[in-house]
PyMOL Python script that loads the backbone (N, CA, C, O; Angstrom):
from pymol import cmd

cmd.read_pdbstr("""\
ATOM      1  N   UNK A   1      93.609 113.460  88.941  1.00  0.00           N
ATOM      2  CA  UNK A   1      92.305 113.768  89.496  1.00  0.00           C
ATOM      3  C   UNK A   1      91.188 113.245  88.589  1.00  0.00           C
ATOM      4  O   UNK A   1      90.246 112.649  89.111  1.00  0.00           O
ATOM      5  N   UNK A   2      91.245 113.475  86.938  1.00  0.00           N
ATOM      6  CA  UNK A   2      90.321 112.990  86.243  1.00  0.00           C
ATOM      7  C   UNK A   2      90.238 111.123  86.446  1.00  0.00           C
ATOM      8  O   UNK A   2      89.188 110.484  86.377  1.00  0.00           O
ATOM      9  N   UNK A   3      91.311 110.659  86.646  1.00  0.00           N
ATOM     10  CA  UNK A   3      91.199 109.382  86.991  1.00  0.00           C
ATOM     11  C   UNK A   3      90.276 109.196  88.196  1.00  0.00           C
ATOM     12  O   UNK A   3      89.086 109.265  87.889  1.00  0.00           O
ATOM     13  N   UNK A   4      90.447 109.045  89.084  1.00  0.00           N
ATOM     14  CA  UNK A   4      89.859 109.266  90.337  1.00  0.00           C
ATOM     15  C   UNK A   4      87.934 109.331  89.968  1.00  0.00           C
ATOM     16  O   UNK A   4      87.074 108.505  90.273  1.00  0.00           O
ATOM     17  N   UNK A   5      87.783 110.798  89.136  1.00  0.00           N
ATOM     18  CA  UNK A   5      86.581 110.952  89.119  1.00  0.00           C
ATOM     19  C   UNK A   5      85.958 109.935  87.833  1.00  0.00           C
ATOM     20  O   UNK A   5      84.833 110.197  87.405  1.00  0.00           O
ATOM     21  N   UNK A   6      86.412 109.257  87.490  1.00  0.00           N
ATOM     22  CA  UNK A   6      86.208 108.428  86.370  1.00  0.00           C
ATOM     23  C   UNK A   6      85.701 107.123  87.608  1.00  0.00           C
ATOM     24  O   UNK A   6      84.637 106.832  88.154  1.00  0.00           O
ATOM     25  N   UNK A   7      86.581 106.792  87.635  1.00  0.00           N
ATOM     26  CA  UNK A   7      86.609 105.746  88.768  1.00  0.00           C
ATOM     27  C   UNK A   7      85.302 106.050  89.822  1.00  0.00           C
ATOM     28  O   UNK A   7      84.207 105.602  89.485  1.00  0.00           O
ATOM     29  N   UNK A   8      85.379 106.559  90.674  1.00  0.00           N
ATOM     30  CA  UNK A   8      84.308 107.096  90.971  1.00  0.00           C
ATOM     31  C   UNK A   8      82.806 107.183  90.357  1.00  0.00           C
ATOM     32  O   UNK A   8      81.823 106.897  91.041  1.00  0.00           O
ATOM     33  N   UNK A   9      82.722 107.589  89.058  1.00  0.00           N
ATOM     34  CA  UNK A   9      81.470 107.753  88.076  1.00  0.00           C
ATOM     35  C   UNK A   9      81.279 106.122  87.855  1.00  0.00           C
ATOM     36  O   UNK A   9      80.085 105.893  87.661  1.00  0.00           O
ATOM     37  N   UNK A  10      81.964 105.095  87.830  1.00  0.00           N
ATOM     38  CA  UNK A  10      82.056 103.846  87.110  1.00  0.00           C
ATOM     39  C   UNK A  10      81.360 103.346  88.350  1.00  0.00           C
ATOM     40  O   UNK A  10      80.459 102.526  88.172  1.00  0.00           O
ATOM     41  N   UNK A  11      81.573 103.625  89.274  1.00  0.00           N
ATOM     42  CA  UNK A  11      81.061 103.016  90.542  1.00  0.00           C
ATOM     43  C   UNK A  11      80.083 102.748  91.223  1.00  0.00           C
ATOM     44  O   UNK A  11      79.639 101.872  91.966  1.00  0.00           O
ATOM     45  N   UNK A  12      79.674 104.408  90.488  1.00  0.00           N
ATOM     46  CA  UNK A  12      77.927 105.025  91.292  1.00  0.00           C
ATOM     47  C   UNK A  12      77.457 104.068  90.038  1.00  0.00           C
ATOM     48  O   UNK A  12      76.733 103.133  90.377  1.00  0.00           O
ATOM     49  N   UNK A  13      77.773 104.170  88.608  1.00  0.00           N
ATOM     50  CA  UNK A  13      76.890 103.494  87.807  1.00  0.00           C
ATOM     51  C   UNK A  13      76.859 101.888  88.055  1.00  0.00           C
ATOM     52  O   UNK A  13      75.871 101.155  88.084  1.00  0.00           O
ATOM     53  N   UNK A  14      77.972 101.619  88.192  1.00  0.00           N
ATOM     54  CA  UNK A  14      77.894  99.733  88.922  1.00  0.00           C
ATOM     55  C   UNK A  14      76.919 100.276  89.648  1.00  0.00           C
ATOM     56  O   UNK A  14      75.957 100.573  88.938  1.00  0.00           O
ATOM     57  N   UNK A  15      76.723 100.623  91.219  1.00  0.00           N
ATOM     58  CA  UNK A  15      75.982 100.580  92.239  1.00  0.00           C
ATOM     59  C   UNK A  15      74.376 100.345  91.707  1.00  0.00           C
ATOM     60  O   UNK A  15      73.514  99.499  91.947  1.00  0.00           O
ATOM     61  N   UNK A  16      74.458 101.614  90.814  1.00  0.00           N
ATOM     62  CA  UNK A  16      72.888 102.439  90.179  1.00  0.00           C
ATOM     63  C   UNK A  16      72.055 100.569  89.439  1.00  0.00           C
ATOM     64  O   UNK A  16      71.063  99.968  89.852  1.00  0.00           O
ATOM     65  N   UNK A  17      72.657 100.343  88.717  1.00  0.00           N
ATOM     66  CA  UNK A  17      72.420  99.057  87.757  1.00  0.00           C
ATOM     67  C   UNK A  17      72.531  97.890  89.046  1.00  0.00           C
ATOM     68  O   UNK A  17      71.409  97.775  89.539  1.00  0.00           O
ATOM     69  N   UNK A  18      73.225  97.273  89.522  1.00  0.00           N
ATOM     70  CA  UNK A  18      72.635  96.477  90.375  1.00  0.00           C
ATOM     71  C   UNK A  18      71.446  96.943  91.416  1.00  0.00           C
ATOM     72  O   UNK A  18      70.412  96.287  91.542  1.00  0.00           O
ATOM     73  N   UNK A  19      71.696  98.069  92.094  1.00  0.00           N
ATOM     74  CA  UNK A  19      70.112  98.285  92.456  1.00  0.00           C
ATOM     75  C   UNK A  19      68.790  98.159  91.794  1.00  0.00           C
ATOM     76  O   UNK A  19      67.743  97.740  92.288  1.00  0.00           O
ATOM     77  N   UNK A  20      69.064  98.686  90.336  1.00  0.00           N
ATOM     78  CA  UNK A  20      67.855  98.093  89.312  1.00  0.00           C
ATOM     79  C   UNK A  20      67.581  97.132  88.951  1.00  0.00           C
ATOM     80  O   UNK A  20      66.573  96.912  88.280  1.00  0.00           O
ATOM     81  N   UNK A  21      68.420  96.288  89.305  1.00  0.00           N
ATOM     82  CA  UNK A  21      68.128  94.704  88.984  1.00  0.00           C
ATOM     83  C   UNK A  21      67.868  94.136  90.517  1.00  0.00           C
ATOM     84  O   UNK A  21      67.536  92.958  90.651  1.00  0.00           O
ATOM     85  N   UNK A  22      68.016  94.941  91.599  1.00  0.00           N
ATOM     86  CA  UNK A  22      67.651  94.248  92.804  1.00  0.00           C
ATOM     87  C   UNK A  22      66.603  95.030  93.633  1.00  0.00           C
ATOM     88  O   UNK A  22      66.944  95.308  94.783  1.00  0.00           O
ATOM     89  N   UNK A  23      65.264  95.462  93.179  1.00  0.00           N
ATOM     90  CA  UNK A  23      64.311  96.467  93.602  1.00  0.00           C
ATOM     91  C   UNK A  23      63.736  96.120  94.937  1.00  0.00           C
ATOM     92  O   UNK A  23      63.087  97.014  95.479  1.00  0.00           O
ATOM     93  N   UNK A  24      63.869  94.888  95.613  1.00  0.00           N
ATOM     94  CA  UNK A  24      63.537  94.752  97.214  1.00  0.00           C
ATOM     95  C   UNK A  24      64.228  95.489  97.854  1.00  0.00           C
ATOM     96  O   UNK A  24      63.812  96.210  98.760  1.00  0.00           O
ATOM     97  N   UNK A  25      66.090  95.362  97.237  1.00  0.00           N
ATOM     98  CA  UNK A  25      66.725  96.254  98.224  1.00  0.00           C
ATOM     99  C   UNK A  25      66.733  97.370  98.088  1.00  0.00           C
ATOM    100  O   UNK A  25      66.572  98.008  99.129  1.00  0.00           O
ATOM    101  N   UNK A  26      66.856  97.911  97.217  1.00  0.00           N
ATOM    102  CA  UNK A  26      66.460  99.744  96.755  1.00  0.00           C
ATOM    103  C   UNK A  26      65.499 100.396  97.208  1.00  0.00           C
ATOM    104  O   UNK A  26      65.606 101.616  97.338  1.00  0.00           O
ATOM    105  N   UNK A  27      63.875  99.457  97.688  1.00  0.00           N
ATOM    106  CA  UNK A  27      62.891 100.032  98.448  1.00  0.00           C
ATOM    107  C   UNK A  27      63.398  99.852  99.511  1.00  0.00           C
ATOM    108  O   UNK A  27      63.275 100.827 100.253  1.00  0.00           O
ATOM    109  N   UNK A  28      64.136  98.696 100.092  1.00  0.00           N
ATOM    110  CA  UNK A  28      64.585  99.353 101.687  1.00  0.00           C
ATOM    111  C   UNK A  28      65.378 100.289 102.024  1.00  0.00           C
ATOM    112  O   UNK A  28      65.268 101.107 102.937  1.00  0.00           O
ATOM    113  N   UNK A  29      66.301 100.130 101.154  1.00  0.00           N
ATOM    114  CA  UNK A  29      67.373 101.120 101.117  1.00  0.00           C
ATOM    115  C   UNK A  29      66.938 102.692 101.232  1.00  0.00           C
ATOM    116  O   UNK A  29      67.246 103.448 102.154  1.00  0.00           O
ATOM    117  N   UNK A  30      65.945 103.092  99.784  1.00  0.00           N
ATOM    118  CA  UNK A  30      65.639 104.385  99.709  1.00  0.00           C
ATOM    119  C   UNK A  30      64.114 104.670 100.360  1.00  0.00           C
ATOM    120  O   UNK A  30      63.617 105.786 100.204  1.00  0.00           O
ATOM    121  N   UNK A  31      63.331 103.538 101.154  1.00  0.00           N
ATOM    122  CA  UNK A  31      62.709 103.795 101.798  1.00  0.00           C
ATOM    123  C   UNK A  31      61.578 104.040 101.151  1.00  0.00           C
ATOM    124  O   UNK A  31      60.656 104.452 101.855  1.00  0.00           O
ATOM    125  N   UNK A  32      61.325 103.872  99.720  1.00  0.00           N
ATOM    126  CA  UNK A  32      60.272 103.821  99.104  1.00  0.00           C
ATOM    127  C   UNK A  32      58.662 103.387  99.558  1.00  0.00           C
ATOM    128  O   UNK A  32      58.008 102.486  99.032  1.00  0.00           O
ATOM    129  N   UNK A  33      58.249 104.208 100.590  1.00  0.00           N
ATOM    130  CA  UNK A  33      57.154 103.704 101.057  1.00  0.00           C
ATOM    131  C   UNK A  33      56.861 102.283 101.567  1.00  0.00           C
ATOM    132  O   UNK A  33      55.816 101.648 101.705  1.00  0.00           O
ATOM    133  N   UNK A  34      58.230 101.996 101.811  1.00  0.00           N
ATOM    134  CA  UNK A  34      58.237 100.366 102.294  1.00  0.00           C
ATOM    135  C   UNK A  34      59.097 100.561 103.897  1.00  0.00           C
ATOM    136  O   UNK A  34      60.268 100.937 103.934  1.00  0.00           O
ATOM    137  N   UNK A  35      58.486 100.314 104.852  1.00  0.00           N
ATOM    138  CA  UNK A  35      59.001 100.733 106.090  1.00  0.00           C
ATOM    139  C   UNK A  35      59.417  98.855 106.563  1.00  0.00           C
ATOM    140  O   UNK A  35      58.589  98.057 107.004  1.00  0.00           O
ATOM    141  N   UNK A  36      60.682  98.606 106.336  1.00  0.00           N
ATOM    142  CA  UNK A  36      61.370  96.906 106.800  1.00  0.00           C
ATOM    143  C   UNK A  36      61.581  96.786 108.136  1.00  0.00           C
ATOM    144  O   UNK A  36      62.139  97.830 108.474  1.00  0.00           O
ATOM    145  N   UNK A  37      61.459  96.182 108.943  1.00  0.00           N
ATOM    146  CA  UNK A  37      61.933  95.735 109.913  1.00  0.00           C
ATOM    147  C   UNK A  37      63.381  95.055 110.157  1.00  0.00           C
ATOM    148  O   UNK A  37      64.047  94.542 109.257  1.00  0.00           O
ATOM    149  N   UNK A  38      63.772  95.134 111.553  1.00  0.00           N
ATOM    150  CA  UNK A  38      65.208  95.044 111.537  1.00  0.00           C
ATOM    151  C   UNK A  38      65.852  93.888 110.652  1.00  0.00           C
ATOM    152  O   UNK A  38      66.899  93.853 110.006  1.00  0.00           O
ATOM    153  N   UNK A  39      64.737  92.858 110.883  1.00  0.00           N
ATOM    154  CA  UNK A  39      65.723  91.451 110.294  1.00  0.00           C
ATOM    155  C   UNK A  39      65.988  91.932 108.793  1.00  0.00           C
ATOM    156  O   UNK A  39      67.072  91.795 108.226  1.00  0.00           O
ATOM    157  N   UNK A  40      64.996  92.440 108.299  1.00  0.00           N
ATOM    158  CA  UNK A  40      64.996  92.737 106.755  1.00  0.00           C
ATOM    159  C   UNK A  40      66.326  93.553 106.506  1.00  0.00           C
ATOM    160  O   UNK A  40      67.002  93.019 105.626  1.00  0.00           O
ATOM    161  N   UNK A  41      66.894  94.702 107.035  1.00  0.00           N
ATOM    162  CA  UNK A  41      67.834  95.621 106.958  1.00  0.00           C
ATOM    163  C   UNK A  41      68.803  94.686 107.173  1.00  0.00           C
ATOM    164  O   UNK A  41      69.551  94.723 106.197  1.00  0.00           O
ATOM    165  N   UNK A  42      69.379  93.391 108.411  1.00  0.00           N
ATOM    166  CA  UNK A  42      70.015  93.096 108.865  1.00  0.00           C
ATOM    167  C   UNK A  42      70.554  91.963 107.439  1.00  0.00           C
ATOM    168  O   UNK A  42      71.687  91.483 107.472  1.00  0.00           O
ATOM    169  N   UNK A  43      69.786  91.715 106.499  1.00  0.00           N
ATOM    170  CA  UNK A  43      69.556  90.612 105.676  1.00  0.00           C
ATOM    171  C   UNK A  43      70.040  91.571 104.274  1.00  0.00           C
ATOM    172  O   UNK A  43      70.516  91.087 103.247  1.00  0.00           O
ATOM    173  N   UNK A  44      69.823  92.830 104.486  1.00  0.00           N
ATOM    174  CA  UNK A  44      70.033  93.603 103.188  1.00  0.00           C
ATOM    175  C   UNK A  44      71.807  94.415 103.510  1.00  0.00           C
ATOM    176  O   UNK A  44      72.504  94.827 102.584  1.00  0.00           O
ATOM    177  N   UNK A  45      72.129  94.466 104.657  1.00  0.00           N
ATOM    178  CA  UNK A  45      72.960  94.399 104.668  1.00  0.00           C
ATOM    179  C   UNK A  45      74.393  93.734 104.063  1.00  0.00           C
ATOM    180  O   UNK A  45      75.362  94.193 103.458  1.00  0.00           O
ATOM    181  N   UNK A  46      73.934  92.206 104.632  1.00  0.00           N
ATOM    182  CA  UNK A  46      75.029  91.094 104.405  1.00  0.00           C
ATOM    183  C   UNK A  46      74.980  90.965 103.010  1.00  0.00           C
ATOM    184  O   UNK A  46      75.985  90.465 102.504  1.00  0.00           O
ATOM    185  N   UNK A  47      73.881  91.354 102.109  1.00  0.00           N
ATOM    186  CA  UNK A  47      73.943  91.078 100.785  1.00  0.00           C
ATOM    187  C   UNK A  47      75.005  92.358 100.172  1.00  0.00           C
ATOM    188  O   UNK A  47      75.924  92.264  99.359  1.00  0.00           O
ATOM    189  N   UNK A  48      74.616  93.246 100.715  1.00  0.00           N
ATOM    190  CA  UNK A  48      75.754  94.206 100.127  1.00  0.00           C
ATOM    191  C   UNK A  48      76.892  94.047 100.527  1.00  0.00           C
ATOM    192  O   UNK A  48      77.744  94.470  99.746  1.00  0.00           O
ATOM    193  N   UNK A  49      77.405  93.425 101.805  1.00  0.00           N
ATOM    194  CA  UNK A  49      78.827  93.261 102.242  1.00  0.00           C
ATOM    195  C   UNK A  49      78.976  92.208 101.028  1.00  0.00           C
ATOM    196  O   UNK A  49      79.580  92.611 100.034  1.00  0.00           O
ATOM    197  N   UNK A  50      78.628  91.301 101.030  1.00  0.00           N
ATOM    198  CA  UNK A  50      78.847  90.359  99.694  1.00  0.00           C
ATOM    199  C   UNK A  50      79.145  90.946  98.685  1.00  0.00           C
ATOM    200  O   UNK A  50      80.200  90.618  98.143  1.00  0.00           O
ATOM    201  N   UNK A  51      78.406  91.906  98.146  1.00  0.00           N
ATOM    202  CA  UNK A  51      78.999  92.652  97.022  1.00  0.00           C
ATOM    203  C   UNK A  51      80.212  93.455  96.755  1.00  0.00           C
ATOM    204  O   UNK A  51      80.984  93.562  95.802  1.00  0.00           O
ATOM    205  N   UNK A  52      80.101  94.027  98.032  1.00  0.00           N
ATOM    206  CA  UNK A  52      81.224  94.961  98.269  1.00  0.00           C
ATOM    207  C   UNK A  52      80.851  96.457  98.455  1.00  0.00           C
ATOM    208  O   UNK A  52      81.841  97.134  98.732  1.00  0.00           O
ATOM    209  N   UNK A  53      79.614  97.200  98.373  1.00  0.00           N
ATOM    210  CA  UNK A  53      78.414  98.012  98.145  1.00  0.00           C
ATOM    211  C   UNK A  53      78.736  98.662  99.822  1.00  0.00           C
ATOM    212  O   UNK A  53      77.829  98.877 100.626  1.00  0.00           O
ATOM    213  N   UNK A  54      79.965  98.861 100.059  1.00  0.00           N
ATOM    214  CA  UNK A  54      79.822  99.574 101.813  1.00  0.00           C
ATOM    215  C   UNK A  54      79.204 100.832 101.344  1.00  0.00           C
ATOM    216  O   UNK A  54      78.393 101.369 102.099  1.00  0.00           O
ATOM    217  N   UNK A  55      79.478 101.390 100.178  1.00  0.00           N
ATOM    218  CA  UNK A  55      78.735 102.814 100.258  1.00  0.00           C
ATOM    219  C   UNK A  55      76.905 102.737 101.054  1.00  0.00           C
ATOM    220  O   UNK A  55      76.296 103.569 101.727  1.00  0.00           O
ATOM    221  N   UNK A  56      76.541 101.423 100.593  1.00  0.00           N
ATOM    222  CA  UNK A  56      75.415 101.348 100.776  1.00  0.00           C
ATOM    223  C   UNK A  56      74.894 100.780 102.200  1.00  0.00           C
ATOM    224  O   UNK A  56      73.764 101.078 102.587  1.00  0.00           O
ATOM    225  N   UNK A  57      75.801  99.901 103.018  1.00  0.00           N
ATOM    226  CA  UNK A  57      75.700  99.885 104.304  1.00  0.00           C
ATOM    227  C   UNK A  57      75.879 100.379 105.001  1.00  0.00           C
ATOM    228  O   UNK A  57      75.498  99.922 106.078  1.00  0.00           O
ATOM    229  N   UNK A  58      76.653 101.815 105.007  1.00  0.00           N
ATOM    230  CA  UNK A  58      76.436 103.020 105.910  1.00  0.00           C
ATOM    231  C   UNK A  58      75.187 103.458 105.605  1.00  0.00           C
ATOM    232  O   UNK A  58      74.612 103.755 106.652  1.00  0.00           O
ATOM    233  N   UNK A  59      74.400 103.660 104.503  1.00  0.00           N
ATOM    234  CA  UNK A  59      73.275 104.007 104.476  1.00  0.00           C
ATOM    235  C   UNK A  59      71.909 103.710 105.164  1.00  0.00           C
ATOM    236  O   UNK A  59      70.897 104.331 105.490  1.00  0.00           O
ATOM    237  N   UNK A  60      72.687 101.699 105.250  1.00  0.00           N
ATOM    238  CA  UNK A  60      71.441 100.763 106.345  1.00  0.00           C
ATOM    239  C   UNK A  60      71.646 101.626 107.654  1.00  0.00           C
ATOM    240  O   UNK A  60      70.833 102.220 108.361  1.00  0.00           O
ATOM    241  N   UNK A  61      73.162 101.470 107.736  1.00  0.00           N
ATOM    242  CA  UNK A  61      72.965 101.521 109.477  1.00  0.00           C
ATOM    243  C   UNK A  61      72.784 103.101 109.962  1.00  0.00           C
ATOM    244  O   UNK A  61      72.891 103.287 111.174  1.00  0.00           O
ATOM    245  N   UNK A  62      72.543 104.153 109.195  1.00  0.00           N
ATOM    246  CA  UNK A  62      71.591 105.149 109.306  1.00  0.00           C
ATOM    247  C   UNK A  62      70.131 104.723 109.875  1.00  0.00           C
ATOM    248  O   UNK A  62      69.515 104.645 110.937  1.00  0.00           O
ATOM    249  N   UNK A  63      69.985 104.510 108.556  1.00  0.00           N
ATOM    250  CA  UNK A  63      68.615 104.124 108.933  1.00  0.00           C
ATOM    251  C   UNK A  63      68.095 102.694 109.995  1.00  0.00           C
ATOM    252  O   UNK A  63      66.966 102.321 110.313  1.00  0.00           O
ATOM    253  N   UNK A  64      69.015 102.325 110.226  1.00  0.00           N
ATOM    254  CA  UNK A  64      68.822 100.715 111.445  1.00  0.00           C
ATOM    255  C   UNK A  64      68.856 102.268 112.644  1.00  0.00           C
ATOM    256  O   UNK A  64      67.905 102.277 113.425  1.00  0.00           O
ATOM    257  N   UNK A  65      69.551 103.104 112.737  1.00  0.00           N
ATOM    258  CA  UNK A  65      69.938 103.517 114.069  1.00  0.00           C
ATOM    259  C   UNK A  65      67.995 104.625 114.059  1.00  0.00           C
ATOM    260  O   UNK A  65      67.240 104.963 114.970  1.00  0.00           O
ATOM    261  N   UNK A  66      67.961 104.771 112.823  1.00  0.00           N
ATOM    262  CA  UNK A  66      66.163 105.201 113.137  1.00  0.00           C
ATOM    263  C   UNK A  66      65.032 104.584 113.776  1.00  0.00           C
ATOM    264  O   UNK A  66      64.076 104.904 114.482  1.00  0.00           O
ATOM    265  N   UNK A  67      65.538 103.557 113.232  1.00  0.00           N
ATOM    266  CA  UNK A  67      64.425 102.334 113.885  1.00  0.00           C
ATOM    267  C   UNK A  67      64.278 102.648 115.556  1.00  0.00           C
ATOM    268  O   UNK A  67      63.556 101.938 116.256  1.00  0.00           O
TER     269      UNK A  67
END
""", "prot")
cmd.dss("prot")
cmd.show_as("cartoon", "prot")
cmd.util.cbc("prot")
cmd.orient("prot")
């Protein structure tokens, strides 16, 4: 189990650090007073499938299904 949550912790911090180095997508993402339009989400998407970041494209398509 401690493995697991290790793994896990290593992950959110990967995630955490590339979002800080990528602050366009983090304001769309967390919505930082920056309201994107679809293409923008649709574009911030594919960059995270690239990464591998699905935690974070369920998060788009939350918020795509607000729009």
């Amino acid at each position: 189990m401690q493995k697991k949550t290790n793994t896990m912790t290593n992950r959110s911090l990967e995630i955490i650090k590339w979002l800080s180095n990528h602050r366009e997508i983090q304001r769309i993402i967390c919505r930082e007073g920056y309201e994107a339009e679809l293409p923008e989400y649709l574009d911030v998407v594919e960059e995270l499938e690239k990464q591998g970041y699905y935690e974070l494209i369920y998060i788009c398509l939350l918020i795509i299904n607000m729009l």
